[in-house]
C-alpha positions in Angstrom: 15.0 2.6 -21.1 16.8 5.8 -20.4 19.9 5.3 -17.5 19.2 7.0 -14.3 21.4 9.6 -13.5 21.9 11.3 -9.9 22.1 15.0 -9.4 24.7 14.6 -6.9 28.2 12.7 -7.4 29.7 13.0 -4.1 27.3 13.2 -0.8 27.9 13.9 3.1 24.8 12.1 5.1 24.6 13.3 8.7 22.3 10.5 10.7 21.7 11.3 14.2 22.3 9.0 17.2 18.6 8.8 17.8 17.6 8.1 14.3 19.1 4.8 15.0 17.0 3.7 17.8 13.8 2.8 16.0 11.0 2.9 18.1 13.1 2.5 21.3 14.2 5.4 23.5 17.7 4.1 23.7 20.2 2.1 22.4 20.3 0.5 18.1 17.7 -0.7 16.0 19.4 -3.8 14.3 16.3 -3.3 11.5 16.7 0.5 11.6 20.6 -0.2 10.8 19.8 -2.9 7.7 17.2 -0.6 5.6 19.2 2.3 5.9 22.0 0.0 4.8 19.8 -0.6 1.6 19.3 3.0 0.8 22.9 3.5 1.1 23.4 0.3 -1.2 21.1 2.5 -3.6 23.1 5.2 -3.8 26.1 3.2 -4.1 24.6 1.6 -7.0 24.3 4.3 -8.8 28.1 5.3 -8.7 27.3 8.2 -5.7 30.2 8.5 -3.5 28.7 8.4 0.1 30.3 10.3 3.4 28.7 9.5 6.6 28.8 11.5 9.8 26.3 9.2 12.8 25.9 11.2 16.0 26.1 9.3 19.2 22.5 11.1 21.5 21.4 7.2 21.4 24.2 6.0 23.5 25.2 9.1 25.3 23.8 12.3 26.5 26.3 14.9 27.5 24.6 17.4 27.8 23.0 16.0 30.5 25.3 15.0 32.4 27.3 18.3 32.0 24.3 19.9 33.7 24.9 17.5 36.6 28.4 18.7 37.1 30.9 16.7 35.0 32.8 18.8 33.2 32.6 19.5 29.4 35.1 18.1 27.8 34.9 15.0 29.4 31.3 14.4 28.5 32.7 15.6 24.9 35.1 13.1 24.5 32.5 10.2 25.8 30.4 11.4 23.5 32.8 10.8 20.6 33.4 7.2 21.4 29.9 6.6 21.2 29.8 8.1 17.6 32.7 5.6 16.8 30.1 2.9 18.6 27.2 4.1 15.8 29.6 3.9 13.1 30.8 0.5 13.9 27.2 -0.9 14.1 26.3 0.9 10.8 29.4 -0.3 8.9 28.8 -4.1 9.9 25.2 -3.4 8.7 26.7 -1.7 5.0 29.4 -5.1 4.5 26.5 -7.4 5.1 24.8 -5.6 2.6 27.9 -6.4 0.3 28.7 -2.5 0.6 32.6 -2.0 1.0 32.8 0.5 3.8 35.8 2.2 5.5 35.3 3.9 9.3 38.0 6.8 9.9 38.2 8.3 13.5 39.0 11.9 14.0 41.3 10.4 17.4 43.1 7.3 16.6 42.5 4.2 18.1 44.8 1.7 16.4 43.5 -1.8 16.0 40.1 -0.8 15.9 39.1 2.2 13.1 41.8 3.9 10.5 43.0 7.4 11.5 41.2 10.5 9.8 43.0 11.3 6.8 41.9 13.8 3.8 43.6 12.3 1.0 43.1 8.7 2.0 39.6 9.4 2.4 38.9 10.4 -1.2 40.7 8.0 -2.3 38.3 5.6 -0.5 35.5 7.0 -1.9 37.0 7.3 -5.3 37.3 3.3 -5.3 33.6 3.3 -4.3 33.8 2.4 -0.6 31.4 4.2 1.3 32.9 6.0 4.4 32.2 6.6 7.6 33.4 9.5 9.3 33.8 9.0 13.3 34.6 10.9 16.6 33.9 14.6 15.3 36.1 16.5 15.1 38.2 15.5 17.4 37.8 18.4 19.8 35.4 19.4 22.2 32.6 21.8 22.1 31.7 20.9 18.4 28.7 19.1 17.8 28.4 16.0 14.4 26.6 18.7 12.7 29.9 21.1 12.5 31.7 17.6 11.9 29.9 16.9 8.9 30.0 20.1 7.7 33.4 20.2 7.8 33.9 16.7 6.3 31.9 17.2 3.5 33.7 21.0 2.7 37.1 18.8 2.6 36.3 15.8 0.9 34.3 18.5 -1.9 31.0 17.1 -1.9 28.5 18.0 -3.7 25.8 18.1 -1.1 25.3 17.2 2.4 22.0 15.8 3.8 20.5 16.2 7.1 18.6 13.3 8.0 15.8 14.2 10.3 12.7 12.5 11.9 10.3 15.1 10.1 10.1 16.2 6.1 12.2 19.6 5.9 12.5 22.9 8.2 9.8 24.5 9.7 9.2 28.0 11.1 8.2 26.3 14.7 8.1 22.4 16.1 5.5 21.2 13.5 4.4 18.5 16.3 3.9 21.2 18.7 2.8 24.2 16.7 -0.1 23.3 14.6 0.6 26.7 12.2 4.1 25.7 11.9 4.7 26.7 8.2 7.4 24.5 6.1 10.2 26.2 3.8 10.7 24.6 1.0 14.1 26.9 0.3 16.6 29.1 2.5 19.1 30.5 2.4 21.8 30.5 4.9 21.3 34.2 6.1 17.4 33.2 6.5 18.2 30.6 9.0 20.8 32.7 10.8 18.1 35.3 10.8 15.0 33.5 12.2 17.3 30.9 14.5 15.7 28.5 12.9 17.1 25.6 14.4 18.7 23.0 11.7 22.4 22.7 12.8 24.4 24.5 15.1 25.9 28.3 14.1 29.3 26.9 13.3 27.4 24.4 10.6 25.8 26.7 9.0 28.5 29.7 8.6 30.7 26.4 7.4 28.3 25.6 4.6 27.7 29.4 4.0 31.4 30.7 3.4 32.2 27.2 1.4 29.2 27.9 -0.6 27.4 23.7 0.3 24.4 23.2 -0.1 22.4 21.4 3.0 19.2 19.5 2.2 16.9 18.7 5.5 14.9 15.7 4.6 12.6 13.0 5.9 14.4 9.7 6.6 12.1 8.0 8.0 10.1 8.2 4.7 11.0 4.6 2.6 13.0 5.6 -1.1 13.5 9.6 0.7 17.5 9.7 0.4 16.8 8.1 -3.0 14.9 11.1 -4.1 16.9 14.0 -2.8 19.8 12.0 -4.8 17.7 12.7 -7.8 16.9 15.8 -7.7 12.8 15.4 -6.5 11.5 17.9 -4.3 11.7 16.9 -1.1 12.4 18.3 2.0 14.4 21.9 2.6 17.1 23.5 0.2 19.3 25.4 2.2 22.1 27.6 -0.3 
């Protein structure tokens, strides 16, 4: 039987907050947490290094409460401690799975997470360990989608995968707009051009000048991350 052999070595999964919350409205899905811990386990299996970047919209909502007056960079910061939240939850969920995980924090908190670091970070995923990459950036006024963007440009990976609670990138909302048509490739210029809205504008002119590729797929789909691992079409191409 012929070994199976990934497309990708080296991968940057961006999960949001809310893709942890199951069927809830709020909060963490212990059940959503363990089967994405065995997709993970799959990849790991096959020798892929995995980077993760979890937002934190399931636990905290800045935006709204920078509409009601608090200011920015406040909410910001919250809202970066709730990512560290997500990626303690997920990491508990990976080691239970037997899956050696590391979480790195782009703002130190001692005792708790280790510090962001480059070098130690590949060197982490060189030994096999899956990591998690927490808090951001560190600064304000970037969103987890310009965090992993910028994670995966620095630890080199080969591809980074937008997780997403429908199968690729459509033209319009494909739950609101019946002739919402899918694109099964883009390039970065197309979604600059039709604001088509995957990531933020600093994500994608990240992953446009560093020449990544972004792949928006279907998570909630059983065996999906699998696929995009091994090259099946699936979801959006963006390059």
């Amino acid at each position: 039987m012929p070994k199976i052999e990934p497309k990708y070595n080296r991968i940057l999964l961006k999960l949001s907050g809310e893709a942890l919350t199951g069927e809830a409205d709020y909060g963490i899905d212990p059940k959503v947490l363990d089967r994405m811990a065995v997709e993970v386990g799959q990849l790991v299996g096959l020798g892929v290094q995995v980077g993760l970047v979890i937002g934190g919209g399931n636990l905290f909502r800045g935006a709204l409460l920078h509409a009601a007056g608090m200011e920015r960079v406040t909410g910001d910061h919250m809202g970066m401690l709730a990512t560290v939240m997500n990626a303690l939850a997920m990491r508990d969920a990976l080691e239970r799975a037997n899956i050696p995980t590391r979480v790195m924090s782009a703002i130190q908190m001692s005792g708790v997470v280790e510090h962001y670091d480059r070098r130690t970070a590949i060197r982490h995923l060189n030994a096999g360990d899956v990591v998690i990459f927490s808090a951001g950036t560190g600064n304000p006024f970037f969103t987890t989608d310009s965090a992993a963007c910028l994670r995966g440009i620095e630890i080199d990976a080969d591809l980074i995968l937008k997780a997403t609670k429908v199968d690729g990138v459509y033209s319009a909302d494909p739950e609101t707009d019946a002739d919402a048509e899918k694109f099964d490739r883009l390039t970065y210029d197309e979604v600059l051009d039709k604001k088509l809205e995957v990531m933020d504008l600093t994500a994608i002119c990240l992953s446009r000048d560093h020449q990544i590729p972004i792949k928006v797929f279907n998570m909630t789909r059983p065996g999906a991350l699998l696929d995009n691992i091994m090259g099946k079409p699936d979801g959006t191409l963006i390059e």
